[in-house]
C-alpha positions in Angstrom: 17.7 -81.1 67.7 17.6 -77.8 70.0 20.2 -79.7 71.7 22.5 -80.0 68.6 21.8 -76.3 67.1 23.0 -74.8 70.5 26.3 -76.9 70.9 26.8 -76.0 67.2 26.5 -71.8 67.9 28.7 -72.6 71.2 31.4 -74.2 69.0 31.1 -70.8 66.5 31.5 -68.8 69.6 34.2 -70.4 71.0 36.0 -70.5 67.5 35.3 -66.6 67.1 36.7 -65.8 70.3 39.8 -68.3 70.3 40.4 -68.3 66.9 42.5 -70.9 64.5 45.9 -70.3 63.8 45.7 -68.4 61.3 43.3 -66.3 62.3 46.0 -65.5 65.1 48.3 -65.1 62.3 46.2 -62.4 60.3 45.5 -60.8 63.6 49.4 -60.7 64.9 50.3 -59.3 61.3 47.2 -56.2 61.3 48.1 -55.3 65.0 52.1 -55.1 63.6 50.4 -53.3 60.9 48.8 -51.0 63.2 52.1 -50.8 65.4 54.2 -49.7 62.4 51.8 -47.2 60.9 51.7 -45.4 64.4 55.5 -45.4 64.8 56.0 -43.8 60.9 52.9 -40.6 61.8 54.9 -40.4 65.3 58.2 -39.9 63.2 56.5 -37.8 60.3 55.4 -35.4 63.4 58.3 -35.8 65.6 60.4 -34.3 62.6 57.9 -31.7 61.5 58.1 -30.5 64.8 61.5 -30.4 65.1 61.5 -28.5 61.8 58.6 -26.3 63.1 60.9 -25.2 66.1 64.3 -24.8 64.0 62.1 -22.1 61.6 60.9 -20.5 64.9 64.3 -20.3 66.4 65.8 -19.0 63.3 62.8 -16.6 62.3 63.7 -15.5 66.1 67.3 -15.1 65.8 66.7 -13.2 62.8 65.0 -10.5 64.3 67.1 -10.0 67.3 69.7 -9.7 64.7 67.4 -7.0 62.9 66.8 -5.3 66.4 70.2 -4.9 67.4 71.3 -3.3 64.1 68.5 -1.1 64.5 69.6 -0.3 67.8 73.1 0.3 66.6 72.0 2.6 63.8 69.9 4.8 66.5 72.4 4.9 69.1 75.4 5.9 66.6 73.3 8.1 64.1 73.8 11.0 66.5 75.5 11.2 69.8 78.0 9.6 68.1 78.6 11.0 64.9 78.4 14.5 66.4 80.9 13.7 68.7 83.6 12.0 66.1 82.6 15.1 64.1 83.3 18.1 67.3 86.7 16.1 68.3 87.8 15.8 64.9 87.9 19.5 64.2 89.1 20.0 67.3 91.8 17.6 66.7 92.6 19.5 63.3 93.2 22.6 65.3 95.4 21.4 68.1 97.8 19.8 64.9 97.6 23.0 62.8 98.5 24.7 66.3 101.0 23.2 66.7 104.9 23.8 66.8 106.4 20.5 66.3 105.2 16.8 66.0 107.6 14.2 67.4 106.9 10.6 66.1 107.8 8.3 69.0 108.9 4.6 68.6 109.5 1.4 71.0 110.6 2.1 74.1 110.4 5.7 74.0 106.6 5.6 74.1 106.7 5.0 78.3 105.1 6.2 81.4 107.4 8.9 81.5 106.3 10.4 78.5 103.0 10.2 79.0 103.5 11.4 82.6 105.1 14.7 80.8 102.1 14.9 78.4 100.0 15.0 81.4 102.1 17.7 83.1 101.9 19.4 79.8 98.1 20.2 79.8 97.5 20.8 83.4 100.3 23.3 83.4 98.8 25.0 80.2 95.3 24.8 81.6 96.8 26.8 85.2 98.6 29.7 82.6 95.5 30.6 81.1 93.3 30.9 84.5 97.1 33.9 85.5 94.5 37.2 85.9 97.6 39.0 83.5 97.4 35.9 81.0 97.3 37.2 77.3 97.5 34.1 75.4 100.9 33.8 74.7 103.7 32.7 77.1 106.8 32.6 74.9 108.9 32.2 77.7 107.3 29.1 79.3 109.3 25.4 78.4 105.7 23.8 77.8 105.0 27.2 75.9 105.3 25.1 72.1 102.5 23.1 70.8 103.6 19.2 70.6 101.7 16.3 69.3 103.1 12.8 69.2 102.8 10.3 67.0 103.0 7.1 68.5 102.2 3.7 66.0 98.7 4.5 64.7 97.7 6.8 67.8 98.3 10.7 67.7 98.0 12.1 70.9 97.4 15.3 71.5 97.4 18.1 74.2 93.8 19.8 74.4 91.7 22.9 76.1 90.8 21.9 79.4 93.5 20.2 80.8 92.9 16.9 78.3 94.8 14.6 76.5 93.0 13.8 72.7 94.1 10.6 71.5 93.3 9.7 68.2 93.1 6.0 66.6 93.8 5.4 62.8 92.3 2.3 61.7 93.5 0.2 59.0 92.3 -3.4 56.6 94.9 -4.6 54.1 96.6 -1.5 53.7 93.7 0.9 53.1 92.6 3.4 56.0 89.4 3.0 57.8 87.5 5.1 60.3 88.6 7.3 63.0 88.3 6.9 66.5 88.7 9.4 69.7 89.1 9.6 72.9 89.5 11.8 75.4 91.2 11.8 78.8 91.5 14.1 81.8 91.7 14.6 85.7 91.3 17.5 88.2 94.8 17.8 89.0 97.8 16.8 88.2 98.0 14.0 91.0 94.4 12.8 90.3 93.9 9.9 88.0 92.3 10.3 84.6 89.0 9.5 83.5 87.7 8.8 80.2 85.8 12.5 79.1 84.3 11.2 75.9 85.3 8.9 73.1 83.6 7.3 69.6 84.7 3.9 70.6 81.7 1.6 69.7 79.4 0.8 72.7 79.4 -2.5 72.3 83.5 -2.7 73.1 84.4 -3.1 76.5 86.1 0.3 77.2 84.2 0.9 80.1 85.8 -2.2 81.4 89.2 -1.3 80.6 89.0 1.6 81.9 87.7 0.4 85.3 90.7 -2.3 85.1 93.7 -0.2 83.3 93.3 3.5 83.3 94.0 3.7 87.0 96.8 1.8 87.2 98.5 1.6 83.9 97.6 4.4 81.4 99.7 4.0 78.7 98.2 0.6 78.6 94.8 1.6 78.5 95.6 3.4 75.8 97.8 0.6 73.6 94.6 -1.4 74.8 91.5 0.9 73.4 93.9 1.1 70.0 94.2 -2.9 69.8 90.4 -3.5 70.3 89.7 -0.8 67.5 92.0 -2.6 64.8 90.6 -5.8 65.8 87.0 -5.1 65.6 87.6 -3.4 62.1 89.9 -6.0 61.1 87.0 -9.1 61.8 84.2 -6.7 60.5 86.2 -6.3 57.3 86.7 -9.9 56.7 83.3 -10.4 56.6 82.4 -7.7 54.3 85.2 -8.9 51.9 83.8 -12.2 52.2 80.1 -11.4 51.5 81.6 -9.4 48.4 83.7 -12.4 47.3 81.4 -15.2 47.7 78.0 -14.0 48.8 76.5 -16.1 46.1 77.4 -19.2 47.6 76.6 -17.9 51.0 73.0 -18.6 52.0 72.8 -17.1 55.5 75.3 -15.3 57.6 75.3 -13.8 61.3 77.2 -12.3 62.9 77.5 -10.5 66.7 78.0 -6.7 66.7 81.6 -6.6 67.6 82.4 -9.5 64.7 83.8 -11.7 67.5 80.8 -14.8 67.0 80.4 -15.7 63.0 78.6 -18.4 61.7 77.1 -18.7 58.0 76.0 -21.6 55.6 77.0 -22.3 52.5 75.1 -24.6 49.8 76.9 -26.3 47.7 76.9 -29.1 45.2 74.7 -32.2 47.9 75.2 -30.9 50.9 74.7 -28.1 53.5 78.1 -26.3 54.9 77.9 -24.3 58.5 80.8 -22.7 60.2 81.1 -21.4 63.3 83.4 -19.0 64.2 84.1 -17.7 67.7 86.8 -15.2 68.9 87.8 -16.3 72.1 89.8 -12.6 72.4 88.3 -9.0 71.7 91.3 -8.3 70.1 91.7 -11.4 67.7 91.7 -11.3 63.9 92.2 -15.2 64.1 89.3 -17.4 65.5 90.3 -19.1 68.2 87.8 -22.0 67.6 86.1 -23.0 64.5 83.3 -25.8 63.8 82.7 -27.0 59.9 79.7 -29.6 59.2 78.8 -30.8 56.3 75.2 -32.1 55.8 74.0 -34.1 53.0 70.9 -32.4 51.3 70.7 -36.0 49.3 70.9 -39.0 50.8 72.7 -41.7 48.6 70.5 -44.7 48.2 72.2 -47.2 50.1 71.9 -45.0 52.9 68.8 -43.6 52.8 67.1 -46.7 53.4 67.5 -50.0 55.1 65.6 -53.0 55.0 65.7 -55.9 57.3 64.4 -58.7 55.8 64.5 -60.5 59.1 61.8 -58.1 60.4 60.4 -57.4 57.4 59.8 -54.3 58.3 61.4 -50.5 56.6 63.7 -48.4 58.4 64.5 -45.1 57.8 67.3 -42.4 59.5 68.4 -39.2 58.9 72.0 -38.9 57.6 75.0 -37.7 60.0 76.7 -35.1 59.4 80.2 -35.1 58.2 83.0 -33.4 60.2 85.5 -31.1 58.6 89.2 -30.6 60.4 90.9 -29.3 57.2 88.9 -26.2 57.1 88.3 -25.8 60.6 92.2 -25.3 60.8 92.0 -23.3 57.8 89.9 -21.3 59.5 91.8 -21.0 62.5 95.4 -19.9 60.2 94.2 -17.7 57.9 91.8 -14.5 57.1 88.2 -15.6 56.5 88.3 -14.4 53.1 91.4 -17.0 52.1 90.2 -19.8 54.5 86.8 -19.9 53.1 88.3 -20.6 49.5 90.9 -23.3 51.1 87.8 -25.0 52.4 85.5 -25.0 49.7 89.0 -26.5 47.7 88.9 -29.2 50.3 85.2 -29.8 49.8 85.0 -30.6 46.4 88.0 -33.0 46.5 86.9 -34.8 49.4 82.7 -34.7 47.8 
């Protein structure tokens, strides 16, 4: 009877460890259970990560942002503004000074002209170091006060042997700031240097100035006045557009000179960025443009998918939607005009 009772606990034993078929069953199904619920916590963390490190990225990016316009405000609050204002008066007296004001256009605006200018102010600067100079030498050809007019530049002859040039900047018709800057040499046979200017830091005059001044002058200065308009024709844009539509516009950076521009607009189920880069300083036209649209809801059919073969639910995130109309919107028009031609676009193609 012993005998039977322990053949009967090894045959429990066996059957526990074994197990029937569908005990193989129920334990196939919990481990894919198991499996599942594992994969679905890996993909809840997996995207509250990624979400974790967008917010840090953008809470970083924020406050560079926030940094370099503080950095801008310090830098230009004084030095700056002092300067514009100093060169600006002294600009006013050199033009109510003066005896005549020639307005030069095309061609006439050469190296030759701008080789007399420079002749100009380093033979006025060696008349007033003459011992018997009284302030007045009638008699002189370079004797008469000239500034020149040339485009949106006036150039004028300063104390010191310098040439003033000053740039009038312009968006849609209306005038904008004024820029200066100053030029002079030693001599006459020297080349010129850049003295002082108002130009903003953060445009590369230093850099033409090591590549143009030297060799081509007049360029440099057709150059500074190019960069100027351009800069305050971008930063402009932006401005008109954060007036226009600011209210559909829920975030929008930008680089200090304007030429990098990206924003997001929210709108009826999806989420809108552009990107906007200048490939040019002195562009007013992007030279290339992105425009995604991402579904905020995703439609039912494709939010979910489920195989019935596996029996098991799938889910993905939805793609983003690619926009060439408005990127070449973008790309042919001001901002301001473009971003109402794309938001046209959207709501016939949503």
């Amino acid at each position: 009877m012993e005998a039977n009772a322990e053949e009967n606990a090894r045959k429990k034993m066996k059957k526990l460890l074994t197990g029937d078929n569908d005990s193989i069953i129920l334990k196939e199904q919990l481990d894919h259970l198991q499996k599942r619920a594992r994969t679905l916590t890996g993909e809840v963390s997996f995207k509250q990560e990624e979400d974790l490190r967008l917010w840090t990225t953008r809470a970083r990016l924020a406050n560079v942002i926030k940094r370099h316009e503080q950095l801008r405000e310090r830098l230009t609050r004084d030095s700056d503004k002092m300067i514009s204002e100093r060169l600006h008066k002294e600009f006013e007296a050199a033009r109510a000074a003066q005896t005549e004001e020639l307005c030069i256009d095309g061609e006439q605006w050469n190296d030759g002209l701008l080789a007399t200018i420079r002749e100009r102010v380093h033979m006025e600067a060696d008349i007033k170091t003459l011992p018997n100079h009284t302030g007045k030498v009638l008699d002189h050809p370079f004797s008469g006060k000239t500034t020149y007019k040339v485009g949106t530049k006036v150039i004028c002859c300063l104390d010191g042997a310098r040439i003033g040039i000053q740039y009038e900047t312009s968006f849609a018709g209306d005038p904008c700031e004024l820029y200066y800057c100053v030029l002079g040499s030693r001599s006459f046979l020297e080349k010129m240097s850049v003295r002082e200017h108002t130009v903003p830091f953060f445009l590369p005059i230093r850099e033409a100035e090591n590549d143009l001044l030297s060799s081509n002058a007049k360029r440099f200065i057709d150059y500074v006045g190019e960069i100027l308009q351009a800069y305050v024709d971008r930063r402009e844009q932006v401005q008109l557009l954060k007036e226009l539509y600011g209210h559909q516009i829920g975030e929008l950076y930008h680089s200090l000179s304007y030429n990098l521009v990206e924003f997001v607009l929210e709108e009826f189920e999806c989420k809108v960025t552009v990107s906007l880069k200048y490939g040019d300083i002195v562009s007013v036209l992007p030279s290339q443009s992105k425009v995604m649209a991402w579904p905020v809801f995703p439609s039912k059919q494709g939010g979910e998918i489920i195989d019935r073969r596996r029996n098991s639910l799938t889910s993905f995130q939805p793609m983003p939607c690619h926009l060439p109309l408005a990127e070449q919107a973008l790309l042919t028009m001001n901002l301001p005009q473009a971003y109402a031609e794309m938001v046209l676009n959207l709501r016939q193609r949503l």
